[in-house]
C-alpha angles and dihedrals in degrees: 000000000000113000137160105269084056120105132214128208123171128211120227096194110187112201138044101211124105104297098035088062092039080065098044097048090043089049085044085049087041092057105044088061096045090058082055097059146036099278124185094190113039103192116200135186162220139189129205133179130189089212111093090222137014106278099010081146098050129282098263142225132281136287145195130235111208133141079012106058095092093053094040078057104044089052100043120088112244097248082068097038090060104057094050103104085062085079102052110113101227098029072180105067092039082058101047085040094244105150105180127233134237131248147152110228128207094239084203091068110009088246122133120250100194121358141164137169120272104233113248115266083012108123144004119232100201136188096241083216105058088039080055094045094043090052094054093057109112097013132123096217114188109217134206096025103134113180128252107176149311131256126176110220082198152355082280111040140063133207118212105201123199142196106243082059100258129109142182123214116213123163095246123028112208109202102218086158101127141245094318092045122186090198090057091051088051088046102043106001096175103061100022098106108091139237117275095212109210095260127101112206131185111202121194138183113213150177121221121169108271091234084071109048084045097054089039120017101034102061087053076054161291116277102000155348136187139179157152149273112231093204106043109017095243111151122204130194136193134186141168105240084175131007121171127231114255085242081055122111085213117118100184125063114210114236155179139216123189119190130175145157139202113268102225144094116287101043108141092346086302110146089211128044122277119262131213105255110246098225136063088237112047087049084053084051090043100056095041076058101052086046102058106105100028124115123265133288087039097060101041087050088053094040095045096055106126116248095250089055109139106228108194134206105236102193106215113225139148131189120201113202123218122196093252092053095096140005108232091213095236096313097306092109131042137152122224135187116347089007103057100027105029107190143168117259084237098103092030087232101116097082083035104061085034088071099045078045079062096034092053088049098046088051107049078041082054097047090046088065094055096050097254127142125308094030092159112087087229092058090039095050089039091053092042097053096044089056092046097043096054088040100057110024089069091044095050090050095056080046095062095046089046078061092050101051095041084078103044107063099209103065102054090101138107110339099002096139092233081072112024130106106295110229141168085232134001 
């Protein structure tokens, strides 16, 4: 029940992508327990993407769950919650508890450098695609609302602009735009652009009869497996994004490859550093290159690519945040996953810290409604961004020597970060 003593704050959350929908479907969950119970605080919400359409820039890849699942668990509806296992890449493996291992391979001979065994009920390998897909269930998302900038009608309130002329007023604005955030260049403009990190990477989707990945990827393992050259320093990566279950009619696994090299003199005897070929051809040329001497299965899976396959330039950037970066403009603007913590993908935290970056929020918000400390949205913002910010500037920094390391075979040993222990915090 809604009374007078009961206040209402309304959520502006900018950006559809994974986080931002983390968000929505957290604030949905939060609301419907808050109509169940004496609130002193109702929050309420809305969601806005720049993208005409779901998926307008391409459906993704795949991700892993790990030191967040329980958390990821513990802030979806359960509506949500219980179709989660429909995005897991080998439903197969999950079923017969087969949870995979890690390891780093010699991509010269097919044998593991360094490899250990994944714990059982650990961790989630997910089709970005179907998570996406799962968390927009039950939302009113607002498309093509790209923002154009923020402006405050009072001490308490915040605008979201848009291009198209329009524009929505919340009491707090939540940037879930991405690595390349506009609400981070509104907030902090000189220092807004990330960090392009010395590493070029070519990224493909791809489809190879089932009857191959299962005879010679899936033994490697389940759901991925990556490596070096020693000679040159080229990693490779491979996941499922979707593998069948052997019951299944369907007669094509979904995959994806990952390659990249070092940019700096030297590579492959080249005075100046490599460039990324300009056409789709000539970077289907250059990988086949890169994989002529390796063990099979790796250089079969980069031979056998189709000719139309569309081979993608993945710029690799990070941003570490500091606690100076932005004003949050007494807790009306925040930034929050990719926004506010821009990483590589070479430690598979990024999706990981942007759901505890939801889970901390939902919870100070939680705790708000019930008339627990901090109940103001400037002491609840302020608590929330000093915790994130400790938390991931150290951890996007690891990831981008993780980066670092992944192409330069020697140091993946030991406490390089691409193979250490993966941790909310250290």
């Amino acid at each position: 029940m809604i009374t007078s003593e009961t206040s209402q704050k309304h959520i502006l959350i900018v950006g559809a992508g994974l986080t931002g929908l983390i968000l929505a479907q957290a604030l949905r969950y939060l609301s419907q327990t808050q109509n169940a119970a004496n609130s002193q605080v109702r929050y309420s919400y809305s969601i806005y993407e720049r993208d005409p359409y779901a998926f307008a820039r391409g459906a993704g890849w795949s991700l892993t769950i790990h030191w967040a699942l329980t958390d990821l668990h513990n802030i979806l509806p359960p509506d949500i919650l219980a179709s989660f296992s429909e995005c897991l890449v080998n439903p197969g493996a999950a079923e017969q508890g087969n949870p995979g291992k890690f390891q780093f391979l010699d991509l010269r001979t097919g044998k593991p450098k360094e490899s250990w065994p994944i714990p059982a009920n650990a961790a989630s390998r997910v089709s970005r695609e179907k998570l996406l897909a799962l968390l927009m269930r039950n939302l009113d998302i607002q498309w093509s609302k790209k923002l154009a900038d923020i402006t405050h009608p009072s001490d308490s309130s915040v605008t979201a602009h848009f291009t198209d002329g329009s524009s929505a007023t919340g009491d707090l604005l939540v940037g879930c735009d991405g690595a390349r955030s506009m609400v981070r260049r509104l907030l902090c403009p000189a220092i807004a652009m990330p960090h392009r990190l010395p590493v070029r990477l070519i990224g493909l989707r791809v489809l190879y009869p089932v009857e191959k990945v299962r005879q010679h990827c899936e033994p490697i393992d389940v759901h991925f497996f990556q490596g070096g050259d020693p000679q040159t320093n080229v990693y490779f990566w491979f996941s499922f994004i979707h593998l069948p279950r052997l019951t299944d009619l369907d007669t094509h696994a979904t995959c994806q490859i990952m390659m990249s090299w070092p940019y700096q003199p030297g590579f492959l005897g080249h005075e100046t550093p490599t460039e990324m070929p300009e056409s789709n051809a000539d970077r289907l040329a250059w990988i086949r290159k890169l994989a002529a001497d390796w063990a099979e299965p790796f250089r079969q899976l980069v031979y056998d690519l189709p000719p139309e396959t569309e081979l993608r330039e993945i710029v690799l950037e990070d941003w570490p945040p500091r606690l100076d970066a932005w004003e949050h403009r007494k807790g009306t603007v925040t930034l929050v996953g990719d926004a506010a913590h821009g990483m590589t993908m070479f430690r598979g935290e990024a999706a990981n810290h942007g759901v505890i970056d939801v889970s901390v929020l939902i919870r100070l918000l939680t705790a708000s409604t019930k008339g627990e400390s901090p109940t103001e949205l400037e002491d609840i913002i302020q608590e929330y961004e000093s915790e994130m910010i400790q938390r991931t500037q150290p951890a996007v920094l690891k990831s981008r020597q993780a980066c670092i390391d992944a192409n330069h075979y020697a140091r993946v040993k030991g406490s390089s970060p691409l193979i250490s222990k993966r941790a909310m915090k250290d």
